[in-house]
N, CA and C atoms as a LAMMPS dump frame, in Angstrom:
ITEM: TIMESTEP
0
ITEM: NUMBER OF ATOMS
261
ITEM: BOX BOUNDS ff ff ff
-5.0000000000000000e+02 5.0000000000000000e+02
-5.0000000000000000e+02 5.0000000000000000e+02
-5.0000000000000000e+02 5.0000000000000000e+02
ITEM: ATOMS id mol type element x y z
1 1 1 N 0.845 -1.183 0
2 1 2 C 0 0 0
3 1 3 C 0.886 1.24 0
4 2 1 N 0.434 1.626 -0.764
5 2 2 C 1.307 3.298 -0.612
6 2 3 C 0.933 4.596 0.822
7 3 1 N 2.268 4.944 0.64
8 3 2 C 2.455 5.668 2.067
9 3 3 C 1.272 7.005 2.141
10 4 1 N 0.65 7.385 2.504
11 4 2 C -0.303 8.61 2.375
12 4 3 C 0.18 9.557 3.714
13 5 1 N 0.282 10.543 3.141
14 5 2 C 0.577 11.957 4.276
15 5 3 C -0.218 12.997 4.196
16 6 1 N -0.782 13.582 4.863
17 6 2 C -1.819 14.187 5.105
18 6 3 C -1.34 15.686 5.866
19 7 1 N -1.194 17.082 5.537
20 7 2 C -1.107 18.223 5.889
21 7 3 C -2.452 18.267 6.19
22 8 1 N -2.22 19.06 8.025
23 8 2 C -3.585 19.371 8.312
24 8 3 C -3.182 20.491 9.452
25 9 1 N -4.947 21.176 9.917
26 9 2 C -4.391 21.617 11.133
27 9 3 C -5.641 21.154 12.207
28 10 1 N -5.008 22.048 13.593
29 10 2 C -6.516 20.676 14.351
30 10 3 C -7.254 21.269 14.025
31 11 1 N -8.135 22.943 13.918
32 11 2 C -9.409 22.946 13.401
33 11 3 C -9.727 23.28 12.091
34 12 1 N -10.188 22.234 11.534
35 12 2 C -10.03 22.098 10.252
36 12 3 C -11.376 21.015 10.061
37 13 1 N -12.496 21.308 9.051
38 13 2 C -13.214 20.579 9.183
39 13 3 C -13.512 19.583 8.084
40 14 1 N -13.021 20.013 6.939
41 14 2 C -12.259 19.244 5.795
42 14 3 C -11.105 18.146 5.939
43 15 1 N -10.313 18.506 6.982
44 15 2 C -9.122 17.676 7.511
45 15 3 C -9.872 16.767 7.788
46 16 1 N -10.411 16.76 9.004
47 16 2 C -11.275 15.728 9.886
48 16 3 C -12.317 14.941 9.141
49 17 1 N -12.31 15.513 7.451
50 17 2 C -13.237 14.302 6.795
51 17 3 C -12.638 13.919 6.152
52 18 1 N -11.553 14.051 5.353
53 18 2 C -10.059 13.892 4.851
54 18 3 C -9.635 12.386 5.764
55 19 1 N -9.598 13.036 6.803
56 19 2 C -8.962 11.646 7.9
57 19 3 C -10.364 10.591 8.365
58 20 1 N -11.514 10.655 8.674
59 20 2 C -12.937 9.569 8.362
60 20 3 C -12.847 9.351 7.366
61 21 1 N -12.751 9.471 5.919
62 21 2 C -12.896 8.624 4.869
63 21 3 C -11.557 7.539 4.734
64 22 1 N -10.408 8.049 5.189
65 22 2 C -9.419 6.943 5.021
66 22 3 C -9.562 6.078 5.974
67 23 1 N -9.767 6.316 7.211
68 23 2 C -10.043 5.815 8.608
69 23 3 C -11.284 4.679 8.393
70 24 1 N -12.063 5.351 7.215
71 24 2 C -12.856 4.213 6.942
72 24 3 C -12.833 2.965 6.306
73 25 1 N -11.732 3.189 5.278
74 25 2 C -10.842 2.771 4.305
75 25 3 C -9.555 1.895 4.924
76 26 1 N -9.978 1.852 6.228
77 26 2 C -8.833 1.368 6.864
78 26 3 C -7.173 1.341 6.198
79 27 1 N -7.306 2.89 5.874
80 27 2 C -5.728 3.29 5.368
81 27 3 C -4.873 4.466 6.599
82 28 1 N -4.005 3.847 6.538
83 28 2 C -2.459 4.509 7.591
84 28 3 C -2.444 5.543 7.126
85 29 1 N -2.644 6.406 7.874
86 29 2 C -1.623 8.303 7.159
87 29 3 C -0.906 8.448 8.363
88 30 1 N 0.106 9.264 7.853
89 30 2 C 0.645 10.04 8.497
90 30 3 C -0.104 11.597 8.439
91 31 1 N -0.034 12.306 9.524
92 31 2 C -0.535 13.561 9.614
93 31 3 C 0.825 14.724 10.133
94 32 1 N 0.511 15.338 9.236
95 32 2 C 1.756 16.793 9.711
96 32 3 C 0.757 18.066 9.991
97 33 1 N 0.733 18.283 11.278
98 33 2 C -0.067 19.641 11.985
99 33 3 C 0.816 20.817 11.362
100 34 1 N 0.441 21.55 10.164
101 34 2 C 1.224 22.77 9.817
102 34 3 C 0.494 23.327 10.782
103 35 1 N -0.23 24.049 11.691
104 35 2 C -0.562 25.045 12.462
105 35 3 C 0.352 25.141 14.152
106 36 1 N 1.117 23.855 14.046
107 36 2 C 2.062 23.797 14.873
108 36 3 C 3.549 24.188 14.37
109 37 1 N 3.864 23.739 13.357
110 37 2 C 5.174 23.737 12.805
111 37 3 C 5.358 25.042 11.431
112 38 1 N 5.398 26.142 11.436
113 38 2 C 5.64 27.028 10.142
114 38 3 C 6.414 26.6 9.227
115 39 1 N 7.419 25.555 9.296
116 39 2 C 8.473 25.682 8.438
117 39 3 C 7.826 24.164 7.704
118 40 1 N 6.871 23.14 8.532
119 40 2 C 5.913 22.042 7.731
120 40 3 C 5.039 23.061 7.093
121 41 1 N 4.355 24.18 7.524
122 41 2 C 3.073 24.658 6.587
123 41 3 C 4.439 24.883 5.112
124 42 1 N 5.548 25.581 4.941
125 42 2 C 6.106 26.446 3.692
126 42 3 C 6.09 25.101 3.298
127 43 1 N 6.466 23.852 4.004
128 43 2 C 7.075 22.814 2.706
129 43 3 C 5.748 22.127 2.679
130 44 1 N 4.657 22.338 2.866
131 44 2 C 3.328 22.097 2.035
132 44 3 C 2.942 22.713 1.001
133 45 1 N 3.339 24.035 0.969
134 45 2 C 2.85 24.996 -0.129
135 45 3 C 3.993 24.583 -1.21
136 46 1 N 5.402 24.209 -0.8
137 46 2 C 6.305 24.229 -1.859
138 46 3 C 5.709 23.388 -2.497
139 47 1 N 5.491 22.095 -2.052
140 47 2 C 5.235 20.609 -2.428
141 47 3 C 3.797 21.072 -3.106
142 48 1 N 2.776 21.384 -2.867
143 48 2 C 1.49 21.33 -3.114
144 48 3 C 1.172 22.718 -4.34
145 49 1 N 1.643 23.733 -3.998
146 49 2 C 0.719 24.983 -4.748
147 49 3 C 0.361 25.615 -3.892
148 50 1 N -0.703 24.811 -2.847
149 50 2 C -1.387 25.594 -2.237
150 50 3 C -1.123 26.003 -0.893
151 51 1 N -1.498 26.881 -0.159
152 51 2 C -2.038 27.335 1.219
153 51 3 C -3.201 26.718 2.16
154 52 1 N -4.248 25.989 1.504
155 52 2 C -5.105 25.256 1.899
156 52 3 C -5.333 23.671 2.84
157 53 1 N -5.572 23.616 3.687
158 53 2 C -5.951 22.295 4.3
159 53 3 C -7.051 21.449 4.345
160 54 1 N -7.06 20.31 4.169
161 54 2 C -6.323 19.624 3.782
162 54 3 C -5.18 19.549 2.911
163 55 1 N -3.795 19.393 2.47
164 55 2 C -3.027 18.514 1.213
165 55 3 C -3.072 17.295 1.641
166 56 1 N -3.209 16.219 0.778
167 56 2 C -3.207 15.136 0.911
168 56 3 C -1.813 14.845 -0.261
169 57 1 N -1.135 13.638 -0.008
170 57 2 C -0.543 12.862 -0.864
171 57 3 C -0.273 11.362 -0.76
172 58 1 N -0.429 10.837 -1.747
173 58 2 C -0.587 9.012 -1.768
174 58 3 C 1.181 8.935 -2.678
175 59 1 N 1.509 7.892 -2.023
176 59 2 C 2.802 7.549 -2.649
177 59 3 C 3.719 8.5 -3.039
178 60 1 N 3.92 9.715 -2.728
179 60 2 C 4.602 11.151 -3.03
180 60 3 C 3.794 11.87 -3.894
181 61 1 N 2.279 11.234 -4.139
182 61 2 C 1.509 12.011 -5.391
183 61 3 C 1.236 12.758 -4.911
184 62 1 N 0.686 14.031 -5.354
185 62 2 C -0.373 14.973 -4.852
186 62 3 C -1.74 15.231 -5.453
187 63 1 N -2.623 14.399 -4.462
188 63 2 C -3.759 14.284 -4.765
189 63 3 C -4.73 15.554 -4.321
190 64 1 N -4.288 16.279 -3.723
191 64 2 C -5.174 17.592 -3.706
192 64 3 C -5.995 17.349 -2.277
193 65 1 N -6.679 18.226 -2.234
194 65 2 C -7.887 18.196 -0.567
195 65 3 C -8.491 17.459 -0.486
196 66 1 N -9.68 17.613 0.512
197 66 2 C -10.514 16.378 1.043
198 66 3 C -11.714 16.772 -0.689
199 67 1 N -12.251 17.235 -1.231
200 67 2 C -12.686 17.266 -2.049
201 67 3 C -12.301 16.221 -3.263
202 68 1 N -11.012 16.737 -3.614
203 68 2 C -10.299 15.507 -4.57
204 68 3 C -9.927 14.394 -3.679
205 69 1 N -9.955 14.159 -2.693
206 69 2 C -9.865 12.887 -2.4
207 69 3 C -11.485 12.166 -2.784
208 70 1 N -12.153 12.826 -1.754
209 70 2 C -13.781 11.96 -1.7
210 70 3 C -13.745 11.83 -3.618
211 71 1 N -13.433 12.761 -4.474
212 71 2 C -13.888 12.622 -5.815
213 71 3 C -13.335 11.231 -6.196
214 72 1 N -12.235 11.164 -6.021
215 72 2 C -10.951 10.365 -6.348
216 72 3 C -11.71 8.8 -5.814
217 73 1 N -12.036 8.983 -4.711
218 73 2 C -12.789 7.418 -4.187
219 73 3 C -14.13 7.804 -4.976
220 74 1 N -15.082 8.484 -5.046
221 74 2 C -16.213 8.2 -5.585
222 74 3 C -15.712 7.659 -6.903
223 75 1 N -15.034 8.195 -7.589
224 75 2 C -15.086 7.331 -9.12
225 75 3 C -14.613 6.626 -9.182
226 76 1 N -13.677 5.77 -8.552
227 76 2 C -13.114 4.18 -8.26
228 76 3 C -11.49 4.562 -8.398
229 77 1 N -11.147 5.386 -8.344
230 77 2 C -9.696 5.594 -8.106
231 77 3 C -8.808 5.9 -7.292
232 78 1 N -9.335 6.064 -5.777
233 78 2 C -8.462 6.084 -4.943
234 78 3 C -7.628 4.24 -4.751
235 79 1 N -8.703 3.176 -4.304
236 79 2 C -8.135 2.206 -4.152
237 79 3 C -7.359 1.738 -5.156
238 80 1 N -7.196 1.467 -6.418
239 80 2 C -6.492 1.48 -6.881
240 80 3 C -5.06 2.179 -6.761
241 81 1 N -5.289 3.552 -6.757
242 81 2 C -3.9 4.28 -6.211
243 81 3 C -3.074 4.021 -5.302
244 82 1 N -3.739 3.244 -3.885
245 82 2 C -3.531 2.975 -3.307
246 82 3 C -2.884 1.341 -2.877
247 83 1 N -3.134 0.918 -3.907
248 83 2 C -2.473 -0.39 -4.599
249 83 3 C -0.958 -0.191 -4.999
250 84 1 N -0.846 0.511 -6.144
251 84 2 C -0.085 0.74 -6.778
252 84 3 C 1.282 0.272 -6.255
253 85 1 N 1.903 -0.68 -6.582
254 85 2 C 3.191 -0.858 -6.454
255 85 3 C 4.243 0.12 -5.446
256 86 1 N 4.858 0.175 -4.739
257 86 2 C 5.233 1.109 -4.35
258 86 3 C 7.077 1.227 -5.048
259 87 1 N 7.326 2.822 -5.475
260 87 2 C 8.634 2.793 -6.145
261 87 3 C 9.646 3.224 -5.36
């Protein structure tokens, strides 16, 4: 299974569905609290684009927020991704 890391902060209400849908999915993340650490929020934005929380990433991908995630499982492509060989 590929490694998934999860940028979040604690109030965050997107995060917290971000983390129930994998939780449901019985998938492992790691979570990085940027609202604790400033120098984790810059290397989210480097890595990501954005400023926004959730970032999610599967296997070093960047799959985008809790939005593109739920999308990503509604159309049958998270598990798969989550398959994927790991490189």
């Amino acid at each position: 299974m590929q490694a998934v890391t999860l940028y979040s902060t604690r109030v965050c209400g997107f995060c917290s569905r971000a983390k129930a849908l994998l939780e449901a999915k019985r998938v492992p993340y790691t979570e990085i609290m940027v609202d604790l650490d400033p120098a984790r929020r810059e290397e989210m934005v480097q890595k990501s684009g954005r400023h926004t929380v959730p970032q999610i990433f599967i296997g070093g991908r960047h799959v985008g927020g809790y939005v593109d995630l739920y999308l990503l499982d509604r159309h049958g492509g998270l598990d798969p991704l989550l398959a994927e060989p790991i490189r």
